[in-house]
LOFI-106873 format. One line per 10 residues: their letters; for each residue x, y, z of N, C-alpha, C. Coordinates in nm, 2 decimals. Layout:
N
a	X/Y/Z/X/Y/Z/X/Y/Z; ...
This chain:
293
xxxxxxxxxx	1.39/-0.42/2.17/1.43/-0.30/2.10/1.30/-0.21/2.07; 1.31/-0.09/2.13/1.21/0.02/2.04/1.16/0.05/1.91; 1.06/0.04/1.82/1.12/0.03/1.71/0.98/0.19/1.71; 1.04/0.24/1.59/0.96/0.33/1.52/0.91/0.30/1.37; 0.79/0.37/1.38/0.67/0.32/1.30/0.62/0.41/1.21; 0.65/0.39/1.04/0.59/0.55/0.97/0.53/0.50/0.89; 0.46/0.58/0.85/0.34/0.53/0.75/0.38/0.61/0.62; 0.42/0.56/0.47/0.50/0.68/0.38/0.40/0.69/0.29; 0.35/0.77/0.33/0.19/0.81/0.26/0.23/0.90/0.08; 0.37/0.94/0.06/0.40/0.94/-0.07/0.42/0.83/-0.15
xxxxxxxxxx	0.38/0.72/-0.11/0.47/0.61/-0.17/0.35/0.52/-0.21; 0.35/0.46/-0.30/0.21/0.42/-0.41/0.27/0.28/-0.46; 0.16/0.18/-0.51/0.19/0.04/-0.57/0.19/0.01/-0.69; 0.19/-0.06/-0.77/0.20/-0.15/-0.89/0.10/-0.30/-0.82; 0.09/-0.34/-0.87/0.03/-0.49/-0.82/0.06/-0.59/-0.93; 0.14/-0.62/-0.98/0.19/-0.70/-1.15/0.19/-0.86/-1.10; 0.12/-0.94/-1.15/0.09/-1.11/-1.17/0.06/-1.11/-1.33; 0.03/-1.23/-1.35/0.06/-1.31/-1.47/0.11/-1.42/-1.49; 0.12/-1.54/-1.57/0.21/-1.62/-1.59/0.33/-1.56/-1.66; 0.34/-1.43/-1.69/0.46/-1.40/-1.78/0.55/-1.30/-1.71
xxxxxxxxxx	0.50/-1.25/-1.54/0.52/-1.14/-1.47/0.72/-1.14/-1.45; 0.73/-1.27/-1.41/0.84/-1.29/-1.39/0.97/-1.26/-1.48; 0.89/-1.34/-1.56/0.99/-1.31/-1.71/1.02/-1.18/-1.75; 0.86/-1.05/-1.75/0.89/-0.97/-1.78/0.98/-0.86/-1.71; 1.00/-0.87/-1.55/1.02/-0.79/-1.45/1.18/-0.83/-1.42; 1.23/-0.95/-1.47/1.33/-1.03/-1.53/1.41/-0.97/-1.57; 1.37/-0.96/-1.74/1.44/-0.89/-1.86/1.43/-0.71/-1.86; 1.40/-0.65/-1.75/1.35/-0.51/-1.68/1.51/-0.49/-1.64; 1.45/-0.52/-1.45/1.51/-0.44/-1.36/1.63/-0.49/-1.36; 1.71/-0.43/-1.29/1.83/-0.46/-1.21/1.88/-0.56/-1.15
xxxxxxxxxx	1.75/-0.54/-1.02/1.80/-0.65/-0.91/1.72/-0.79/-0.94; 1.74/-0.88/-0.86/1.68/-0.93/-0.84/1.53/-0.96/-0.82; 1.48/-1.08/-0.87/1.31/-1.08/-0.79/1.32/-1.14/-0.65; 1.21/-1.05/-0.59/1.19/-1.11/-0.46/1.13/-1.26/-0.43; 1.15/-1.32/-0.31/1.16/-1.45/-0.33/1.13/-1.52/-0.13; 1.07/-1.62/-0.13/1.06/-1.66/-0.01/1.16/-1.60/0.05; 1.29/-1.69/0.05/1.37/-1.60/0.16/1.39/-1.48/0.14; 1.39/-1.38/0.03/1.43/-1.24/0.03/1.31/-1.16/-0.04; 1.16/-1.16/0.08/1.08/-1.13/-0.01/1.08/-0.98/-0.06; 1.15/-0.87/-0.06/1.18/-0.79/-0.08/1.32/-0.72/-0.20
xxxxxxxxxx	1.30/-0.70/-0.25/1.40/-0.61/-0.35/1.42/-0.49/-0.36; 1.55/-0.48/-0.39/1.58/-0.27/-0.42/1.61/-0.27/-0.59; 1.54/-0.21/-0.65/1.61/-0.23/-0.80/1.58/-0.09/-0.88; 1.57/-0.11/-0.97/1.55/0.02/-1.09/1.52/0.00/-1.24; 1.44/0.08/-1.27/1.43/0.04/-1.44/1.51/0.15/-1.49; 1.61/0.11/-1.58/1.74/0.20/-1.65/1.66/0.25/-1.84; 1.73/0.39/-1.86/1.76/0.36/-2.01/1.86/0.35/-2.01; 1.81/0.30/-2.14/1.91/0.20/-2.24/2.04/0.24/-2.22; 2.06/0.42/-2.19/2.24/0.42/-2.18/2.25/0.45/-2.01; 2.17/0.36/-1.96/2.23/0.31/-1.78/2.19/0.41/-1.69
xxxxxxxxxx	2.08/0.54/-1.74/2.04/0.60/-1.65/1.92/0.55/-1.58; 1.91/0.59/-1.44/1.80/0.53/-1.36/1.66/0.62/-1.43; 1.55/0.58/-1.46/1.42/0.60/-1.48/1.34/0.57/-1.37; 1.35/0.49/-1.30/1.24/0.44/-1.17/1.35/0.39/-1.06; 1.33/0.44/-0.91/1.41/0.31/-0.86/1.24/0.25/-0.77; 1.31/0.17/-0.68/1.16/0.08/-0.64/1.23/0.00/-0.53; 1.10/-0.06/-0.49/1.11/-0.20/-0.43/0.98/-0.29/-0.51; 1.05/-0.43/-0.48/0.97/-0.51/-0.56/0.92/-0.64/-0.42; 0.81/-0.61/-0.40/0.77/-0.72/-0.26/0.68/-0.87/-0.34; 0.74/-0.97/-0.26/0.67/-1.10/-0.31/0.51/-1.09/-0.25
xxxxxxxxxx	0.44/-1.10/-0.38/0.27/-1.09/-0.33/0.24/-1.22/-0.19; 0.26/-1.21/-0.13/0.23/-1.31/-0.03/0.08/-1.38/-0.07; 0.03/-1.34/-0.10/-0.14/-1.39/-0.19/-0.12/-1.45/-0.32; -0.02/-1.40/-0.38/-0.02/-1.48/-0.50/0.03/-1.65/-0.52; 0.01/-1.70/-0.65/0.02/-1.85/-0.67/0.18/-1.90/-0.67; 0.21/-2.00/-0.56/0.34/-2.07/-0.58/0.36/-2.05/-0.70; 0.30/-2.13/-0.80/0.36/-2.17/-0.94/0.36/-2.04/-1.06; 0.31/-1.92/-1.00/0.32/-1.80/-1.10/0.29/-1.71/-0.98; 0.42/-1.68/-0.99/0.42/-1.55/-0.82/0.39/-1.45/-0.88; 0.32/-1.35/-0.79/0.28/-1.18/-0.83/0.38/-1.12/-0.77
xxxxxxxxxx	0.39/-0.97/-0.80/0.46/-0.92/-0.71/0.42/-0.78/-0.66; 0.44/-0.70/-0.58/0.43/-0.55/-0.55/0.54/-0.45/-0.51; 0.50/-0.39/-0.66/0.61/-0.28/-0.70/0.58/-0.13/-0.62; 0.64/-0.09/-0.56/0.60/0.02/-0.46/0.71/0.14/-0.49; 0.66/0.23/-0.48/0.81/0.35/-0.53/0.68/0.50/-0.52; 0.75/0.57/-0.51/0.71/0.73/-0.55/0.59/0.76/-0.58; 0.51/0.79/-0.53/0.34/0.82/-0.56/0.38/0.92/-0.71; 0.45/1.05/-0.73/0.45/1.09/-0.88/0.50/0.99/-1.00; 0.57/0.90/-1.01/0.64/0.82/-1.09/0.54/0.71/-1.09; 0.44/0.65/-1.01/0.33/0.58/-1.06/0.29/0.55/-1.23
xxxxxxxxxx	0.22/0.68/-1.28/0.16/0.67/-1.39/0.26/0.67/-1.46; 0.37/0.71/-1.49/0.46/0.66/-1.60/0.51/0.53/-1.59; 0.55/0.51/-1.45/0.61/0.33/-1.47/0.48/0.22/-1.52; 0.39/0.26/-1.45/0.27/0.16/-1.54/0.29/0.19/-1.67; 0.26/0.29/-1.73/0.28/0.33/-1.88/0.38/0.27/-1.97; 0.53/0.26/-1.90/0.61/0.18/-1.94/0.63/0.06/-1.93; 0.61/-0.02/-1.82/0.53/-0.15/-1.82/0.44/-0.17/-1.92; 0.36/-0.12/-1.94/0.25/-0.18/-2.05/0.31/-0.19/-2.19; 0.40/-0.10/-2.19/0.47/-0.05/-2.31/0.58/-0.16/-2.34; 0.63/-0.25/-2.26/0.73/-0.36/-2.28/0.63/-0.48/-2.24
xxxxxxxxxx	0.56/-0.47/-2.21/0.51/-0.62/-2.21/0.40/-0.68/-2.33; 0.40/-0.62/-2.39/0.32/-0.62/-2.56/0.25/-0.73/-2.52; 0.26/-0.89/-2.55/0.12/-0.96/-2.58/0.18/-1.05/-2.46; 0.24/-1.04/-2.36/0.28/-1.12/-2.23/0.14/-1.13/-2.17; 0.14/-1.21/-2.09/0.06/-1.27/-1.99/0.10/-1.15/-1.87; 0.06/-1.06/-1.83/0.12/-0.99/-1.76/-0.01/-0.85/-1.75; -0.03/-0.85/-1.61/-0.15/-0.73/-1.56/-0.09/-0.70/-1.49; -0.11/-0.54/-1.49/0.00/-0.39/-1.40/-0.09/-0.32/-1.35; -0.15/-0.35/-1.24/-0.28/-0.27/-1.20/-0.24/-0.16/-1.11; -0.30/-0.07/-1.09/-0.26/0.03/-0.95/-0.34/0.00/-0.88
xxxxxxxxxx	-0.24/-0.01/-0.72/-0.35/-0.09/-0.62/-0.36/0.04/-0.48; -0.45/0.12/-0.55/-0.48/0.19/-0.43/-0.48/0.16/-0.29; -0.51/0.08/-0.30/-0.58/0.02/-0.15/-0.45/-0.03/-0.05; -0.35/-0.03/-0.13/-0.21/-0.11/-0.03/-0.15/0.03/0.00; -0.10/0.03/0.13/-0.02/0.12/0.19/0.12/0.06/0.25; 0.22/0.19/0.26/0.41/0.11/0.25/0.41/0.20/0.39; 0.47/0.07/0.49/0.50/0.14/0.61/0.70/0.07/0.64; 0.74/0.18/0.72/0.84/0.13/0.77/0.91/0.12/0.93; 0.96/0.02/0.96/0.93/0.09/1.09/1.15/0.08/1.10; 1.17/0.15/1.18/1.35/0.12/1.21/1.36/0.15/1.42
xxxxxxxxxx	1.50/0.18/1.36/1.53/0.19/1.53/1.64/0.29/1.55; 1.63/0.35/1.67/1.72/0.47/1.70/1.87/0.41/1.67; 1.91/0.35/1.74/2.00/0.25/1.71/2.06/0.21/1.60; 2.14/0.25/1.54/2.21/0.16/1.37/2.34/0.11/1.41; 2.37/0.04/1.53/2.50/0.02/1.57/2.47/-0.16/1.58; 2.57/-0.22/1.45/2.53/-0.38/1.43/2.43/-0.43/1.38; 2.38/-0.54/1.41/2.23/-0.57/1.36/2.15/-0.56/1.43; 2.03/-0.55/1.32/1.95/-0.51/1.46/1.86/-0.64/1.49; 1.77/-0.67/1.60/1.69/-0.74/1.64/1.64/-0.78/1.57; 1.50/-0.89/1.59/1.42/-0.95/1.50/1.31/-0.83/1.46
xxxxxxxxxx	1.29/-0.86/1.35/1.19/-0.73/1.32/1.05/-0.74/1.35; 0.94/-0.65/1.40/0.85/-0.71/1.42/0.71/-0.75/1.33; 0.61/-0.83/1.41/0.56/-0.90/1.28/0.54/-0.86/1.16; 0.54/-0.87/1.04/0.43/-0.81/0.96/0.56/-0.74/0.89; 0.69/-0.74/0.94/0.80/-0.66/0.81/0.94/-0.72/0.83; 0.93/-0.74/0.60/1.06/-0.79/0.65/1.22/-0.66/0.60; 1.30/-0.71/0.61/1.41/-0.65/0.60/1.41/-0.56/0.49; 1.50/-0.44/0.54/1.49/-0.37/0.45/1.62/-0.42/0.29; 1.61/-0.47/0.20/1.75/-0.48/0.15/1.85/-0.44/0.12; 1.81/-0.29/0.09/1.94/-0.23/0.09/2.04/-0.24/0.24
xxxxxxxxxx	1.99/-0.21/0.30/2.11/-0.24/0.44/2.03/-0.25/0.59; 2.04/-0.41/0.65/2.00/-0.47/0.74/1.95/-0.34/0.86; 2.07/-0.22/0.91/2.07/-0.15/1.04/1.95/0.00/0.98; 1.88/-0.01/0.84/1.77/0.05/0.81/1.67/0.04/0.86; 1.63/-0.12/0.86/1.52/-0.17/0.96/1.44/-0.23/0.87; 1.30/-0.24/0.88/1.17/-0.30/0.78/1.11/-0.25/0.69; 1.06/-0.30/0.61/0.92/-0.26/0.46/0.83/-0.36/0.52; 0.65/-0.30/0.51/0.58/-0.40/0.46/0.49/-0.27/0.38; 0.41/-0.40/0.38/0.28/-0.38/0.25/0.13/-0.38/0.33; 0.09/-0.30/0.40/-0.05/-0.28/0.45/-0.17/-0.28/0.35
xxxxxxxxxx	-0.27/-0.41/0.37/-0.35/-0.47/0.30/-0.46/-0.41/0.29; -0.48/-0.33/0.44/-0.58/-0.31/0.52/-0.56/-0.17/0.60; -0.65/-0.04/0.57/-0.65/0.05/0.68/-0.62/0.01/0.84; -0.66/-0.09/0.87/-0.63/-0.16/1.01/-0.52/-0.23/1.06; -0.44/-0.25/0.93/-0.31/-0.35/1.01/-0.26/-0.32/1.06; -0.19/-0.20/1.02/-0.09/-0.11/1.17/-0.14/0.07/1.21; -0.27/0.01/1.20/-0.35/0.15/1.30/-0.37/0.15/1.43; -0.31/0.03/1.49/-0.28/0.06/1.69/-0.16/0.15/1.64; -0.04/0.13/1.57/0.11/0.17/1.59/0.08/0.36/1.63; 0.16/0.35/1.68/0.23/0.49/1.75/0.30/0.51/1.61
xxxxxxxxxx	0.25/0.65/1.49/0.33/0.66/1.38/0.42/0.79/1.42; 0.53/0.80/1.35/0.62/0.90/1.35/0.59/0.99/1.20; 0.65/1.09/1.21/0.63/1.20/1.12/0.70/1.14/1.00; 0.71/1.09/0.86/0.81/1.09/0.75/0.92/1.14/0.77; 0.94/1.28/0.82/1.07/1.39/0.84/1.13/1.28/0.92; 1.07/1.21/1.02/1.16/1.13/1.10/1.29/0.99/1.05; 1.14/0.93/0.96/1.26/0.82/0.89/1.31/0.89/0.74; 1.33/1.00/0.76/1.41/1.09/0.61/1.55/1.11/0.70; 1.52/1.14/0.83/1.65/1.17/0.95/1.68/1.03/0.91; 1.68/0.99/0.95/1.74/0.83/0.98/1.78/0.75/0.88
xxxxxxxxxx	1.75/0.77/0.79/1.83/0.78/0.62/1.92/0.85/0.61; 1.95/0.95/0.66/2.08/1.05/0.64/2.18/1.01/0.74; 2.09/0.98/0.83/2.24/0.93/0.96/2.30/0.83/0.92; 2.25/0.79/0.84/2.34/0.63/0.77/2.40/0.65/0.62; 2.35/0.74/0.55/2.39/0.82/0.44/2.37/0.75/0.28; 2.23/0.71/0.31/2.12/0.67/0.23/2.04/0.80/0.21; 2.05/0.78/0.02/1.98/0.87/-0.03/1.86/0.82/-0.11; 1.78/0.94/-0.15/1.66/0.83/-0.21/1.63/0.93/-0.33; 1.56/0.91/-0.44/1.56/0.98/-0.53/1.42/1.14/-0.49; 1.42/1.20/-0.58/1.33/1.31/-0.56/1.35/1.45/-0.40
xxxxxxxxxx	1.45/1.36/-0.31/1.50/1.46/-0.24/1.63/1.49/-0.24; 1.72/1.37/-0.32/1.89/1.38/-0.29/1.92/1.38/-0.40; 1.82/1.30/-0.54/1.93/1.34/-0.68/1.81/1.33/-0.75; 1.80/1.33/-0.89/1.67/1.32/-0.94/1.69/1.21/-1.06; 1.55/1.11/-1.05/1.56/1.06/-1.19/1.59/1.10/-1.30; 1.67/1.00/-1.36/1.70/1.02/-1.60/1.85/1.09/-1.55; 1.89/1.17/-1.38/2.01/1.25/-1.42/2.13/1.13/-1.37; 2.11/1.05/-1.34/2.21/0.96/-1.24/2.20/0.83/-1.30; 2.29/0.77/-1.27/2.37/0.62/-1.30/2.31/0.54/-1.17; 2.32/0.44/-1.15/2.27/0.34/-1.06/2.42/0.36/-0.95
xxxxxxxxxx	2.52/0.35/-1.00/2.64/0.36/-0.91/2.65/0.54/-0.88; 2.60/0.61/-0.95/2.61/0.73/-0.87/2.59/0.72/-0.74; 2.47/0.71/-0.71/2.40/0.68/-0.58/2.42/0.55/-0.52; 2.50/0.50/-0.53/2.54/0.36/-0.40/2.44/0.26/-0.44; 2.43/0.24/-0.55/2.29/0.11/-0.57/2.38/-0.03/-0.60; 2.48/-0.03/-0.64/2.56/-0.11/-0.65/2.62/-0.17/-0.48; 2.60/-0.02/-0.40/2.66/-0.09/-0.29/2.57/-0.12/-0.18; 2.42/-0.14/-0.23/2.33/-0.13/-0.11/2.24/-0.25/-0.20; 2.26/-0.36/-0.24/2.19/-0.45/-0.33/2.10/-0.36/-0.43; 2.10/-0.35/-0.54/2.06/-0.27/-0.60/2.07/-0.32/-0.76
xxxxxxxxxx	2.20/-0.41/-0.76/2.19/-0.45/-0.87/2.26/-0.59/-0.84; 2.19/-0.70/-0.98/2.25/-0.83/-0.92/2.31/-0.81/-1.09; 2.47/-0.84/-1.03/2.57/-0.85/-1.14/2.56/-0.95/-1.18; 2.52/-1.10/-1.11/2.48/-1.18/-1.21/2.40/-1.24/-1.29; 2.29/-1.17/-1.33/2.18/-1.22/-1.34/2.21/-1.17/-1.50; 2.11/-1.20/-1.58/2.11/-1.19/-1.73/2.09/-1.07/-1.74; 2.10/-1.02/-1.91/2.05/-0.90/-1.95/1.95/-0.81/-1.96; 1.93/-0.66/-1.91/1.82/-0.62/-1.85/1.85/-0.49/-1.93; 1.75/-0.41/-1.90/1.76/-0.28/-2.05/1.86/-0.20/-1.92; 1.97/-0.12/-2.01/2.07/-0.05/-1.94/2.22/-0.17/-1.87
xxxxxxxxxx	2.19/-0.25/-1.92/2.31/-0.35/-1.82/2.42/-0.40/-1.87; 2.45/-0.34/-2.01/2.60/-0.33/-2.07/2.70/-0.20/-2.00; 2.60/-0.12/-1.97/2.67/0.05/-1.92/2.69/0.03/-1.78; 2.62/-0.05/-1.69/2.66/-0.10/-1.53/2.78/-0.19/-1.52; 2.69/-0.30/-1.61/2.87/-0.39/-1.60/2.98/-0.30/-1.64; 2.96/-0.22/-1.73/3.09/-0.14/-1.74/3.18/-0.09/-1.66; 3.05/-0.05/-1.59/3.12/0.10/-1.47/3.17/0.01/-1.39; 3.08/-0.15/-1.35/3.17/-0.20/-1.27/3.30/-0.27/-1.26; 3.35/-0.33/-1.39/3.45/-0.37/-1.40/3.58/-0.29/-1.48; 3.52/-0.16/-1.53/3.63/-0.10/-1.49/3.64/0.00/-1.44
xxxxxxxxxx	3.60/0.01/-1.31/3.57/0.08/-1.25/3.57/0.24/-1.25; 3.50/0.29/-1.34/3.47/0.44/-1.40/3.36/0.49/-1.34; 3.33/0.48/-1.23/3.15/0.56/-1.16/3.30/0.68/-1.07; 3.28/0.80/-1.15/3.31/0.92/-1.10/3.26/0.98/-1.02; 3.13/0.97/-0.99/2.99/1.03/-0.88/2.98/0.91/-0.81; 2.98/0.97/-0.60/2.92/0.90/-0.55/2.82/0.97/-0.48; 2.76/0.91/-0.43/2.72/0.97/-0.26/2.76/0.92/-0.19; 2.77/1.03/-0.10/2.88/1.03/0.03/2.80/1.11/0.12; 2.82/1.10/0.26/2.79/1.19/0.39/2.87/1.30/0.40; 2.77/1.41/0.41/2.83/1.54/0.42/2.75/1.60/0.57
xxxxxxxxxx	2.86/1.66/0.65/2.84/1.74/0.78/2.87/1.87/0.78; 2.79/1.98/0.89/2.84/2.10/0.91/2.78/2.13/1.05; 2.84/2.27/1.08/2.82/2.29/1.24/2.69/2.38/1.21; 2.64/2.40/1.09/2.53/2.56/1.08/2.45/2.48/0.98; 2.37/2.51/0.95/2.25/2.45/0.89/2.28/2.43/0.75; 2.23/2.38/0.69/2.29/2.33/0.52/2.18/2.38/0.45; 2.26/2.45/0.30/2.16/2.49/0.21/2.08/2.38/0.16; 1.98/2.41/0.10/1.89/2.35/-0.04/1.94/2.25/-0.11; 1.90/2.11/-0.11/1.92/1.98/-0.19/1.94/2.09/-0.32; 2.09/2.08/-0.42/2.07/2.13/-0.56/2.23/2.22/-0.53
xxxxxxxxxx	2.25/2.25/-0.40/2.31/2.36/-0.41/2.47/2.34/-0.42; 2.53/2.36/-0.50/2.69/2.35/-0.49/2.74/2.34/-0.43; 2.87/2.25/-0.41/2.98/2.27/-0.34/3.10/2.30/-0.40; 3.19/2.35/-0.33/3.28/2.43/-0.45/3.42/2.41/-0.34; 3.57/2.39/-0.39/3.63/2.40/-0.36/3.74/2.47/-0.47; 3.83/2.61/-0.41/3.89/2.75/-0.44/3.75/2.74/-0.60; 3.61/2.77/-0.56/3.57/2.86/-0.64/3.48/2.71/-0.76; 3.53/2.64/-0.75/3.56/2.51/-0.83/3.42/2.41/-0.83; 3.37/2.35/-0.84/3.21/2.29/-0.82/3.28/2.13/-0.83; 3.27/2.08/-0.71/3.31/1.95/-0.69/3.17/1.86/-0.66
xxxxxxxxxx	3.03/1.86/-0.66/2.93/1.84/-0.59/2.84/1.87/-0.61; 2.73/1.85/-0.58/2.61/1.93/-0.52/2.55/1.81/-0.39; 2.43/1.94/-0.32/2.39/1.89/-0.17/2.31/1.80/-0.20; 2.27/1.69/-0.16/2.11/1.62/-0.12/2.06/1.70/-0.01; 1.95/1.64/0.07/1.88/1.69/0.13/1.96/1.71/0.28; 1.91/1.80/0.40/2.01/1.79/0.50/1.87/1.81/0.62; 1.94/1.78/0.75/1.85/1.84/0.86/1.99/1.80/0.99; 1.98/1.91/1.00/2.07/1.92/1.15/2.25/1.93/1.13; 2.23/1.97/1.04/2.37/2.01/0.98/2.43/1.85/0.92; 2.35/1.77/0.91/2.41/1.65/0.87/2.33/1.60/0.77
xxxxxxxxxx	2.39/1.54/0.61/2.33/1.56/0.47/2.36/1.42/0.40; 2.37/1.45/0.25/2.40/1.33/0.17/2.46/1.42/0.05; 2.52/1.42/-0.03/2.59/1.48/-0.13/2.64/1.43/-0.23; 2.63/1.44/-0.33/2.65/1.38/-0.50/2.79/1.48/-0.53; 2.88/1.40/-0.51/3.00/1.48/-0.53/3.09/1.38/-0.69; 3.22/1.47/-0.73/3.29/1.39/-0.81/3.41/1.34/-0.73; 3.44/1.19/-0.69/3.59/1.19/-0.65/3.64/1.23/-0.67; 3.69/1.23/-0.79/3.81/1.29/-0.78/3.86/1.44/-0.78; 3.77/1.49/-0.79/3.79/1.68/-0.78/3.80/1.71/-0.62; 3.68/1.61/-0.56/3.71/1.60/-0.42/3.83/1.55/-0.33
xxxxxxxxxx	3.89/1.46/-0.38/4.01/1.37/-0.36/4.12/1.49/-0.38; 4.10/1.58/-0.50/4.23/1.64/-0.50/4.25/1.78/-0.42; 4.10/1.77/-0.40/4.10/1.93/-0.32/4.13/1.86/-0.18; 4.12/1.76/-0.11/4.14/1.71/0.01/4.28/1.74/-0.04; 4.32/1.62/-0.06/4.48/1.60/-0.05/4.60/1.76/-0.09; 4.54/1.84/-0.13/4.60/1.99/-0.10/4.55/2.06/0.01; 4.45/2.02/0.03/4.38/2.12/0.21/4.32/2.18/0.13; 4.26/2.21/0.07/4.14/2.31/0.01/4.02/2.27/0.08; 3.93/2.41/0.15/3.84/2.37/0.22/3.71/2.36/0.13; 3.59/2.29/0.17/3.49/2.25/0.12/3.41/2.31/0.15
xxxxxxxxxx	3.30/2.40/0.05/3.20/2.48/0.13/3.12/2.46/0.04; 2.94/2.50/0.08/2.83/2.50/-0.01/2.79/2.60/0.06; 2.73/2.73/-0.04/2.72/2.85/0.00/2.81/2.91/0.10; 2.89/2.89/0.14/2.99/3.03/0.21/3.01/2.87/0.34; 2.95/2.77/0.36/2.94/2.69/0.46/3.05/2.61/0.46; 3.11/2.60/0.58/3.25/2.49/0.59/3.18/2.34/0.58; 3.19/2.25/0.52/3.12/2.14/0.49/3.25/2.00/0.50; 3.21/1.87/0.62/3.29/1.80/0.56/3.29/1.67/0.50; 3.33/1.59/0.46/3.30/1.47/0.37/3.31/1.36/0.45; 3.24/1.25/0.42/3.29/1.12/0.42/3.21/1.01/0.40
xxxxxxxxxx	3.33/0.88/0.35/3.22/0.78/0.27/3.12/0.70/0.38; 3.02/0.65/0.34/2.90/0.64/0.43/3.00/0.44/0.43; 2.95/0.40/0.62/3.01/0.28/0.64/2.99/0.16/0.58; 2.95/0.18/0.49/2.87/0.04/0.41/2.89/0.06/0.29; 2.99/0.12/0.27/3.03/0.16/0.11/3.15/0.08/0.10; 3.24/0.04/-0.04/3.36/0.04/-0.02/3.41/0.03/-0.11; 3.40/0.17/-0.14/3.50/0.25/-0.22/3.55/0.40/-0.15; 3.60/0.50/-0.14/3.70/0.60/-0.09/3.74/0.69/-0.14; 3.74/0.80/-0.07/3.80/0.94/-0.08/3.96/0.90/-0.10; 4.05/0.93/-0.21/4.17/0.91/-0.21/4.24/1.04/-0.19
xxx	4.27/1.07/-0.05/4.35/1.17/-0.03/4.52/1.17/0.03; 4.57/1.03/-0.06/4.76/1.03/-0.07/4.79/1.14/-0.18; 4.71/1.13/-0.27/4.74/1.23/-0.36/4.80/1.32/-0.36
């Protein structure tokens, strides 16, 4: 398999060990910690009433101690200094060091191809968790580790996110405004329902058991180029949405079902700025546009 290789030079570390790291990162996030077999995680730090604050990945320090694992929190080069800030700020007298590790860089590499699984990934990365046909994460130790690779532009694996209809924060919705099930975190590992209590995790279990997440994202298409991540969509006049980011007439969109659902199920067409625009839920979702209505 061909694989492509990007270097996401926006994207910045945490480096957190301790004997108390665990515990603290625990009673935090969402998802799960990463772990031999799943050294990698997708999660988020919520407030208290279930909005996303940070989302992340959390990588098993491959250097750190069997018996007190470290780990590497990687996310957003701007949201850096506050998530440290907030970390320091819950872990009061913990065994627990939150350093910024300049020195590590986040590369990914995927494949033209998102049809089934994909091949073994190559050395040095493991799976992405949110969804297998994404491709790889690692953690570059070293200016040298993947400085033979042939890199691609960022713009390129931002395409390749959208063709699968994965969104990411700061280009498709913004932190403090969204719920973890807004954006498909529920349906892309994102949150582990069973795990104990984490700040924001009475308002998730909520949404999920009775199932009240009115915002999803969804895949949005057009034949003409797509306005501005931000910009409305409106059906007879009506604001059902707004855009995430787009390239090639093909996008991600923060819509409300059911406004959407109802304008389907009458034929009302779908536009953002004057644009015929159409919907649909991304394949690895499974929940739905209800248009018996």
């Amino acid at each position: 398999m061909d694989w492509t290789y990007t270097h996401l030079k926006d994207r910045s570390a945490l480096l957190i060990g301790g004997a108390d790291a665990a515990t603290l990162l625990g009673n935090l996030v969402t998802c799960a910690l990463p772990s031999k077999e799943h050294p990698v995680s997708f999660g988020a730090l919520l407030t208290p009433q279930g909005k996303i604050l940070f989302d992340f990945f959390l990588h098993l320090n491959a250097v750190g101690d069997e018996a007190s694992p470290s780990y590497i929190l990687e996310l957003g080069q701007d949201s850096l200094p506050a998530l440290q800030k907030r970390l320091m700020m819950y872990k009061l007298r913990a065994d627990v060091s939150i350093e910024i590790a300049d020195e590590l860089a986040v590369w990914v590499c995927f494949a033209a191809s998102t049809e089934g699984e994909p091949a073994s990934l190559p050395e040095g990365f493991d799976v992405d968790p949110r969804l297998p046909q994404i491709g790889g994460r690692a953690i570059a130790r070293t200016s040298e580790r993947f400085a033979q690779l042939a890199q691609s532009e960022t713009a390129t694996w931002q395409e390749h996110l959208l063709g699968l209809g994965i969104g990411e924060s700061g280009r498709d919705y913004e932190l403090g405004s969204v719920f973890p099930h807004d954006v498909n975190m529920d349906q892309l590992n994102g949150i582990d329902f069973s795990k104990g209590c984490y700040v924001g995790q009475e308002v998730v279990s909520r949404m999920k058991h009775r199932g009240t997440a009115r915002r999803r994202l969804v895949c949005a298409s057009a034949s003409a180029p797509l306005p501005d991540a931000g910009t409305d969509i409106v059906a007879s006049e009506k604001a059902v949405g707004v855009m995430g980011s787009s390239h090639n007439g093909v996008a991600v969109a923060l819509v409300r079902l059911d406004r959407v659902s109802t304008a389907l199920a009458a034929g009302t067409a779908l536009t953002t700025n004057g644009i015929p625009i159409a919907l649909h839920v991304p394949t690895y979702a499974g929940f739905q546009l209800d248009i018996a209505g």
